[in-house]
C-alpha positions in Angstrom: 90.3 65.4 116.7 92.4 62.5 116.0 93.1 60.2 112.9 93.6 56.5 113.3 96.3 54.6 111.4 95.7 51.2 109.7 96.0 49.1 112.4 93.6 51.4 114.6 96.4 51.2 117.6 98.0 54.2 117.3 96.1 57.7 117.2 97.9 60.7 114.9 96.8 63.8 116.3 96.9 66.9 114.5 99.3 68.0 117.6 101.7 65.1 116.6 101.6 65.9 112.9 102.6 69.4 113.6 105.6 67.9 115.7 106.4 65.2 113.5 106.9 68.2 110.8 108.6 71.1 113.1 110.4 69.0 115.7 109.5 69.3 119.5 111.2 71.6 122.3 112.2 75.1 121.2 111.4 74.9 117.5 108.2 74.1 117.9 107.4 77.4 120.2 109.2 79.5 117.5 106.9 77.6 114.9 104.1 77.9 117.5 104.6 81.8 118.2 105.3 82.8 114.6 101.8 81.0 113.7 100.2 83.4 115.8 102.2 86.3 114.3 101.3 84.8 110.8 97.9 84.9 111.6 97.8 88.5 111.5 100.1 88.7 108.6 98.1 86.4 106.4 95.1 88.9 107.1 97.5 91.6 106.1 99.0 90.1 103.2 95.2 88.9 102.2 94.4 92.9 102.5 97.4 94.0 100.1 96.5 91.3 98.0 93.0 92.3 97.3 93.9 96.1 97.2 97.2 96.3 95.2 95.2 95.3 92.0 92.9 98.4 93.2 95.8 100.7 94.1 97.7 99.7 90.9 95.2 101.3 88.3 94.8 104.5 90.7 98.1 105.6 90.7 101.0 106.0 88.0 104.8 104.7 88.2 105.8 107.9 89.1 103.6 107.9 92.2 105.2 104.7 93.2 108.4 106.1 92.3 107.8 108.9 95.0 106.7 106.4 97.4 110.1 104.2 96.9 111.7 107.6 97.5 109.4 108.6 100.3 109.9 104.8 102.2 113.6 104.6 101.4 114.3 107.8 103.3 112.2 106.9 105.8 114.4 103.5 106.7 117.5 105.6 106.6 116.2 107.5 109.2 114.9 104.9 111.4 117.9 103.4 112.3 117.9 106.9 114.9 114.7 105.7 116.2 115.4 104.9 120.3 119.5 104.7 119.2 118.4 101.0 119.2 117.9 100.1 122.6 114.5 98.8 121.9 116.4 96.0 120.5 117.5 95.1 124.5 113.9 94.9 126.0 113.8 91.4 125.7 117.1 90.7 127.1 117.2 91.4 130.8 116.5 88.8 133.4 114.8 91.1 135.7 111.4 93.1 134.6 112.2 95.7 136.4 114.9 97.1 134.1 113.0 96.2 131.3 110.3 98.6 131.8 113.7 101.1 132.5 114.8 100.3 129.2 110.7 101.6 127.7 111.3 104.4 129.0 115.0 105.2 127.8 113.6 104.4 124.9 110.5 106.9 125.1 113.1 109.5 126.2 115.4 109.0 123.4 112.5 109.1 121.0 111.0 112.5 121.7 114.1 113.8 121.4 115.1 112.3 118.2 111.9 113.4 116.6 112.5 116.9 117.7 115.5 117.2 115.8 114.6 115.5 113.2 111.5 118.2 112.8 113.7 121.1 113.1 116.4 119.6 110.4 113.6 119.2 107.8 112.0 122.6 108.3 115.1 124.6 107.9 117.7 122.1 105.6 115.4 119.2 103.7 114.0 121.1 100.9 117.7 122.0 100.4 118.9 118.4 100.8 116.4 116.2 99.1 116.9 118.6 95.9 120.8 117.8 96.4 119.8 114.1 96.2 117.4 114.5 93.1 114.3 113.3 95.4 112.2 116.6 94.5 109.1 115.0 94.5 109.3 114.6 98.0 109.7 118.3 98.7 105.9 119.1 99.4 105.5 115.9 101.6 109.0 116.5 104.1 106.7 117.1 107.1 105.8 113.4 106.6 108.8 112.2 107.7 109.8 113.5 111.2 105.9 112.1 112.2 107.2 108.9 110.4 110.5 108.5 112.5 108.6 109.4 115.7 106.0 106.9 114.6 108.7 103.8 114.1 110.2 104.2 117.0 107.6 104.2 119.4 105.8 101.1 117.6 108.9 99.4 117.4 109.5 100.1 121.3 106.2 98.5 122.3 106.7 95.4 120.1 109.5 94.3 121.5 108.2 95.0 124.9 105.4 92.7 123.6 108.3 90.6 122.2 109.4 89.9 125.4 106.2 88.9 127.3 105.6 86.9 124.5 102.1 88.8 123.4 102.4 87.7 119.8 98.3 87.8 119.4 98.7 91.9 120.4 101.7 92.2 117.3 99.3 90.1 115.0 96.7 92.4 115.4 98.4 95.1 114.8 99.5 93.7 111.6 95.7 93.4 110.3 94.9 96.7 111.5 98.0 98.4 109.7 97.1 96.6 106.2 93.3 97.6 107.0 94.1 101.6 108.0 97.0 101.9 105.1 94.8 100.2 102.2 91.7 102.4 103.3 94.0 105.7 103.2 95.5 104.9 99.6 92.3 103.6 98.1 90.2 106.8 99.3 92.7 109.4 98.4 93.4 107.7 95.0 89.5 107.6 94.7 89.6 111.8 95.3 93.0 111.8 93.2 95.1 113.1 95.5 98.4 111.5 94.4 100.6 110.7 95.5 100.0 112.1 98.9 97.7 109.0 99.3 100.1 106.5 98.9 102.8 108.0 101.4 100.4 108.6 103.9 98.6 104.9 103.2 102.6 103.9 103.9 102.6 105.8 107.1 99.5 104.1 108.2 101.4 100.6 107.6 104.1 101.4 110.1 102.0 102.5 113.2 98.5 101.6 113.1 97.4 99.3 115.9 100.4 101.2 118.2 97.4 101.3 121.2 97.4 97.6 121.7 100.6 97.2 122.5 100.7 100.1 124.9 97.5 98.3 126.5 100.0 95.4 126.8 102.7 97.6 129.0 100.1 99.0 131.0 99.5 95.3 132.0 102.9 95.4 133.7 102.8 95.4 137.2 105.0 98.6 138.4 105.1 102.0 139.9 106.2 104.4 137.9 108.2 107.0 141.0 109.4 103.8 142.5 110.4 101.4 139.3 111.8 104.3 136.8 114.5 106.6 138.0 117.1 107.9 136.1 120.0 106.3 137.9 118.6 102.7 136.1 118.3 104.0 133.2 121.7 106.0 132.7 123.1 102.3 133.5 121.0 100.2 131.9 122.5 103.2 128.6 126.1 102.2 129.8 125.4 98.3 130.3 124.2 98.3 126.8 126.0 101.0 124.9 127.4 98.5 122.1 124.0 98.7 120.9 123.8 102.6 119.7 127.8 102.1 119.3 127.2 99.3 116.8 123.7 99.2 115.9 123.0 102.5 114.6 125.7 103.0 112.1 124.7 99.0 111.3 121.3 100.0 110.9 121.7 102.6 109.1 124.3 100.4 106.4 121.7 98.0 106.6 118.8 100.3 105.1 121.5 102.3 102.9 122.1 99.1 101.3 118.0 98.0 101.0 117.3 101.6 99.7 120.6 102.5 97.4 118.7 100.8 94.7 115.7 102.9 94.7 117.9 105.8 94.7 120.2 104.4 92.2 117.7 103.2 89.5 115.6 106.9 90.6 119.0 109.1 89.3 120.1 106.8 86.5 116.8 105.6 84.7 113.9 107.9 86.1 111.2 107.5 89.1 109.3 105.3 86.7 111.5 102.5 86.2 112.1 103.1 89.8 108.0 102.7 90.4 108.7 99.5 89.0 111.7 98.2 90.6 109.5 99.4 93.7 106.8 97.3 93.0 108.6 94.3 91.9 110.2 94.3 95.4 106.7 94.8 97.1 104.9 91.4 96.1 108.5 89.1 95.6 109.1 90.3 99.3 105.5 89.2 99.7 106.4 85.7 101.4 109.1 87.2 103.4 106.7 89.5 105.0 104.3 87.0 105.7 106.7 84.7 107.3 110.3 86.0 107.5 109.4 89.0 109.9 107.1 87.1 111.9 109.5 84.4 111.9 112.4 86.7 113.4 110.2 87.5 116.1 109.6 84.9 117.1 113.1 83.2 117.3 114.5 86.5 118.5 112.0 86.0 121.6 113.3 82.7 121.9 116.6 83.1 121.9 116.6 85.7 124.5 115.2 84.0 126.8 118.0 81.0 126.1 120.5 83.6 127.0 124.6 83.7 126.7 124.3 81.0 128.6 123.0 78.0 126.1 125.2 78.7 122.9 124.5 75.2 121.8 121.0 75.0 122.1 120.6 78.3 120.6 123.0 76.5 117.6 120.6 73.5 117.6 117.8 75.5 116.9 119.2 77.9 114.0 120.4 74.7 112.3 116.9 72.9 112.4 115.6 76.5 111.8 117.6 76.7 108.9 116.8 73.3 106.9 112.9 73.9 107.3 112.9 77.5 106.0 114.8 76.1 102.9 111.7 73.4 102.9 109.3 76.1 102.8 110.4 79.0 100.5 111.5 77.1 97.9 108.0 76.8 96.2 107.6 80.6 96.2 111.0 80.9 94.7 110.1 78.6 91.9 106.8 80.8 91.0 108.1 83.9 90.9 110.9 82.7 88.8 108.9 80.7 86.5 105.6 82.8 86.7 106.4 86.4 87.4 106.1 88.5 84.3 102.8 86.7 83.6 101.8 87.4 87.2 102.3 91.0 87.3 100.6 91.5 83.8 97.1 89.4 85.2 97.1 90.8 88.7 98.2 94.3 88.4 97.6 95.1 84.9 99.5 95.0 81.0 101.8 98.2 82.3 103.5 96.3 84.8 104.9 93.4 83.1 108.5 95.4 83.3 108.5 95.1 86.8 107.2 91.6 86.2 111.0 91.1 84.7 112.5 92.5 87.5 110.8 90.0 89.9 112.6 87.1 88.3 115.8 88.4 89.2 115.0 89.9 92.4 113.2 86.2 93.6 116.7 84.8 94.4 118.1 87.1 96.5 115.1 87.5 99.0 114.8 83.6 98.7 118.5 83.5 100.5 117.1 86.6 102.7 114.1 84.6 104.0 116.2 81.8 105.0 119.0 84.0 106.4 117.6 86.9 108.1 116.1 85.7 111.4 119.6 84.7 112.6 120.9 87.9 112.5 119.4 88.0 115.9 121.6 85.8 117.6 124.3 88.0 117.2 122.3 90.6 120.0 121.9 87.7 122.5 125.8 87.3 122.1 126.4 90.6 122.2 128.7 90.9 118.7 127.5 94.0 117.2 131.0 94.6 115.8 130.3 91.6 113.8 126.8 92.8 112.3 128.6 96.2 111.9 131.3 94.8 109.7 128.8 92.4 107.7 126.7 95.5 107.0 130.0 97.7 106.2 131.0 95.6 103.7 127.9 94.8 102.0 127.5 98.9 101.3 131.3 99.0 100.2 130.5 96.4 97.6 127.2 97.9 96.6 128.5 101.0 96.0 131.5 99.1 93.5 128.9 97.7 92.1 126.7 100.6 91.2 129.7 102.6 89.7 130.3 99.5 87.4 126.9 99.5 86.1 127.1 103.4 85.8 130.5 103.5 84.1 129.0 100.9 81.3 125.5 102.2 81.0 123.7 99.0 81.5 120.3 98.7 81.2 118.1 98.2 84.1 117.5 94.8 84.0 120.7 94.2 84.2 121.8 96.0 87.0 118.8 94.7 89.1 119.9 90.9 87.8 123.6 92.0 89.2 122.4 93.7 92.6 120.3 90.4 93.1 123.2 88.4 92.3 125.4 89.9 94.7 123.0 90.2 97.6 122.3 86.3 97.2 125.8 85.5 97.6 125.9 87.9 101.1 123.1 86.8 103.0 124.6 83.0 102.0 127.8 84.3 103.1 126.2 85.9 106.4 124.5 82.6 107.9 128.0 80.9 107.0 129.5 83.2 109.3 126.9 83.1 112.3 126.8 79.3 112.6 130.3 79.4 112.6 130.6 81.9 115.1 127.8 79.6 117.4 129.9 76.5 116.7 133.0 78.4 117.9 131.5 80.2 121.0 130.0 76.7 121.5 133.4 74.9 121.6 134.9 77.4 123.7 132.1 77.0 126.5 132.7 73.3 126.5 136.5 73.6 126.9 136.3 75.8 129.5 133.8 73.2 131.2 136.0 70.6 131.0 139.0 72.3 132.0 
């Protein structure tokens, strides 16, 4: 379909309007890719969005507050989860150590989620009592099937990552909103709480794991001839900055998301933490919806730029950059404006607290949204020292700034409007640092050309 302009010369196609807004070249396959991801995100989101109001009245703060709990430990486990060499599938040139790199991964898995099982049969009732988490005692089992869960779905997406199969990851999406609303809705209908809800989160990490095997399978490869141990033992060495770097990252990374919860669960109670919980579900809304997708998309990219193309992959972030501002301004401006209202309307009158704490929170995952899918080119260059040090000295801050708010008693609000605060001024401080570290690998390229 095409539009005419005035003088009925020229033909505007939808194609060239798209263009005219995203740019051409590589921008416009990262926008291209992550509208396929959306897709299945938008179906998601539309799921949560119709459910939550649902889900809301069937279950109390303090169910929520054990989910927080529940989901926070889980992403402190994850990091474990394939010792992060599911991040290198996309990398390699050659496919043939790409499906060696599935099955590390596979390998690693099954082992991690072995140990994992054995630790919380004979230690984590002891532990999570040590950490003041004891409504999570009768639901432990849940989490060694959650870790083994993760890492095999996050395995298979960036296999599907890397053959570009973003229609497979965006139904998965819709069928993990589908599968995890259905769970919480029916065992909050039978009043089963809040088993329901942890097991509804469960769902929303690995349904839809079969179509993305069905997209390995498609691989063309024998197994006795392709997989052998010798490739993968140095594909393990040729990569080893990743578990070196990327675990203990990880693992900052999710300390620093969850220390919140945890915080706010010890100082004020699981239900201000079921609020603080729930105000960070629906303001992280839009970043779900597009930030995630987003990464995913650039990530695939970007790997397939390679080392090799510093400044094209710096071309991109930067136009990358300006039109993610563009777009997540306007759901900046609602929540701030429009939250508390919002929250009472949608989810009901006893929710207007975490209402509050979505007016805060709204600016740091505004600077999130904007910053987070570059944090990706720092795998293509191989700098994981660099991701481990941002993600060191985020915690270290954090943890200052938790023992402030401690030592003065502040109230709630405040402490969320000072965590938000800070984390604005990191991720800000974050993207500095990676276009500045593009600009200089970029330079040094260009000199060594020329010499």
């Amino acid at each position: 379909m095409a539009l005419k302009t005035g003088r009925g010369k020229d033909k505007i196609t939808f194609t060239r309007i798209f263009h005219r807004i995203v740019g051409t070249g590589p921008i416009a396959d990262v926008f291209s890719n992550m509208a396929i991801l959306t897709s299945g995100n938008i179906a998601a989101r539309a799921i949560s969005v119709v459910t939550v109001p649902i889900i809301s009245r069937m279950y109390t703060p303090q169910d929520f507050g054990a989910l927080a709990l529940y989901a926070s430990t889980l992403s402190l486990l994850a990091p474990l989860t394939t010792f992060r060499y599911s991040m290198t599938i996309p990398l390699p040139r050659n496919e043939r150590s790409a499906i060696n790199l599935v099955f590390l991964c596979l390998a690693i898995q099954f082992l991690i989620a072995a140990v994992v099982s054995v630790f919380f049969v004979f230690s984590g009732e002891r532990i999570i009592a040590y950490f003041s988490m004891e409504p999570l005692i009768p639901y432990r089992w849940l989490l060694p099937i959650g870790v083994f869960g993760i890492g095999i779905y996050e395995t298979f997406s960036f296999w599907a990552t890397r053959v570009k199969a973003f229609t497979s990851i965006a139904k998965t999406k819709a069928s993990q909103a589908f599968f995890s609303a259905s769970v919480k809705i029916g065992f909050g209908f039978l009043g089963i709480r809040p088993f329901g809800l942890l097991l509804g989160h469960l769902a929303s990490q690995i349904a839809g794991l079969l179509l993305l095997i069905r997209e390995f399978r498609k691989a063309d490869f024998s197994f006795r001839k392709t997989v052998t141990v010798k490739k993968m033992s140095f594909l393990a060495k040729r990569y080893s900055k990743f578990p070196k770097y990327q675990i203990p990252s990880r693992f900052l990374l999710a300390l620093a998301v969850q220390m919140p919860v945890f915080f706010i669960a010890a100082t004020y109670g699981t239900d201000i933490a079921g609020f603080f919980g729930m105000a960070v579900t629906i303001v992280a809304l839009p970043m779900h919806l597009f930030g995630q997708t987003l990464s995913q998309a650039y990530y695939g990219e970007i790997a397939r730029m390679g080392k090799s193309r510093i400044g094209a992959i710096r071309q991109l972030s930067i136009g990358l950059m300006k039109r993610l501002f563009f777009v997540s301004v306007p759901f900046f401006l609602i929540f701030v404006f429009f939250a508390p209202d919002l929250f009472r309307i949608v989810l009901g009158e006893r929710w207007i607290e975490a209402g509050k704490f979505a007016v805060f929170l709204s600016f740091y995952l505004l600077s999130q949204f904007i910053s987070s899918p570059f944090v990706h080119t720092l795998n293509v260059l191989e700098m994981q020292s660099l991701f481990f040090l941002l993600n060191a000295t985020r915690v270290g801050f954090l943890f200052v700034l938790f023992a402030i708010c401690k030592f003065f008693s502040l109230p709630p609000m405040y402490s969320v409007a000072a965590y938000s605060f800070f984390l604005t001024a990191h991720y800000l401080f974050t993207l500095f640092i990676i276009l500045r570290t593009l600009y200089k690998k970029e330079r040094s390229f260009v000199n060594s050309f020329e010499a």
